[in-house]
C-alpha positions as CSV (number, residue, x, y, z in Angstrom):
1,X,106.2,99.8,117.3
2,X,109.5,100.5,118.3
3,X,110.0,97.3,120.4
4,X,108.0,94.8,117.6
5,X,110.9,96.1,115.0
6,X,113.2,94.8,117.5
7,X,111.5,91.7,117.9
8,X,111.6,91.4,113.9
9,X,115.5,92.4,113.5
10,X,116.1,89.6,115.9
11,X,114.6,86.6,114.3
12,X,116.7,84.5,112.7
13,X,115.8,84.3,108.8
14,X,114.5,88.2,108.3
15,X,116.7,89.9,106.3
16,X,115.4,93.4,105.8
17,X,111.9,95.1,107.3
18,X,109.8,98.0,106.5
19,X,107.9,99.3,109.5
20,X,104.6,101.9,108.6
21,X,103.3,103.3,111.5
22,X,99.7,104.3,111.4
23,X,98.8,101.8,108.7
24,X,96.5,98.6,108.7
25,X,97.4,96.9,105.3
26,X,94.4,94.9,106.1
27,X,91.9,96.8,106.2
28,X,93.6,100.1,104.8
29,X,92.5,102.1,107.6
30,X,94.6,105.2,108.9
31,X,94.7,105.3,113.1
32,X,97.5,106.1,115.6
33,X,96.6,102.5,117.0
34,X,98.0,100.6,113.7
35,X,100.9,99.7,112.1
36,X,102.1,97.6,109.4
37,X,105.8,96.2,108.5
38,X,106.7,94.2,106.1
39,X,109.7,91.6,106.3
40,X,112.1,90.3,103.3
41,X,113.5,87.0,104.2
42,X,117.1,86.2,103.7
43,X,117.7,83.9,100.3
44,X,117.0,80.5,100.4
45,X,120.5,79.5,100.9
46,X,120.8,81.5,103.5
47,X,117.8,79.7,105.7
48,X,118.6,76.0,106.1
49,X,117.0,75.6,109.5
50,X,113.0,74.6,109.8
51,X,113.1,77.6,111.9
52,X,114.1,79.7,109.1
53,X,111.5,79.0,106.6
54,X,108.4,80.7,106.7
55,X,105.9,78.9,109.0
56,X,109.1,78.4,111.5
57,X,110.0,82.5,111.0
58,X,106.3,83.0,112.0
59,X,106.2,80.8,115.3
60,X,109.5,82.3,116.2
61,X,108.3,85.6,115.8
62,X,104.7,84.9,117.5
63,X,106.6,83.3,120.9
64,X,109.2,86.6,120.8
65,X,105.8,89.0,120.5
66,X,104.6,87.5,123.5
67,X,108.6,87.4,125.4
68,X,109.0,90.8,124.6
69,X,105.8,91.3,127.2
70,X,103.5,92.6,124.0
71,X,100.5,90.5,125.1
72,X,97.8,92.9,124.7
73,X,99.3,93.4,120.7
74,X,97.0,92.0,117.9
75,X,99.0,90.5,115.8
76,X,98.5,89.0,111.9
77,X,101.6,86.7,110.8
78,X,101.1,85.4,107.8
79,X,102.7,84.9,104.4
80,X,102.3,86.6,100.8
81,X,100.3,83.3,99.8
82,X,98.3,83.1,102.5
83,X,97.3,87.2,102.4
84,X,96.5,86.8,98.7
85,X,94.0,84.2,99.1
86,X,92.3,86.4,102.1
87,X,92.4,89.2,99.8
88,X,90.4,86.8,97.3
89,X,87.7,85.3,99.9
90,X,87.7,89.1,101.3
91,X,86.4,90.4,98.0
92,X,84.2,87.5,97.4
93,X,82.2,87.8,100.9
94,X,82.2,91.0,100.0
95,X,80.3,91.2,97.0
């Protein structure tokens, strides 16, 4: 976990992260094996580059995950949007 919120503090747009060990958001189990963290982008005027808006942020971050020699880590990227609607098809199938 330690060296992912190093990866995160070091891409260009993040502005502020919240790392919860122990946590899958997704499926809101509790393990050793799981972690969540949460990133707050830097304003819009701030983030000017492609790079720095969100599906840039989340390449960046992907190709650093795999640089920092993390290859055997799952990893979700993905946006508010893009969880929310999940979320909704989750429930649905669900049901």
């Amino acid at each position: 976990m330690t060296k992912l919120m190093a990866v995160i503090a070091s891409t260009p747009g993040v502005g502020h992260y919240a790392a919860l060990s122990g946590l899958n958001v997704v499926t809101n189990a509790t393990n050793s094996n799981c972690g969540t963290i949460y990133c707050q982008l830097k304003s819009w005027d701030e983030r000017s580059k492609a790079s720095e808006q969100v599906p840039g942020i989340i390449h960046v971050m992907q190709q650093r995950i795999i640089d920092a020699g993390l290859p055997m880590l799952l990893s979700r990227l993905f946006s508010l949007h893009q969880f929310r609607a999940w979320a909704r098809w989750s429930v649905s199938a669900s049901r």
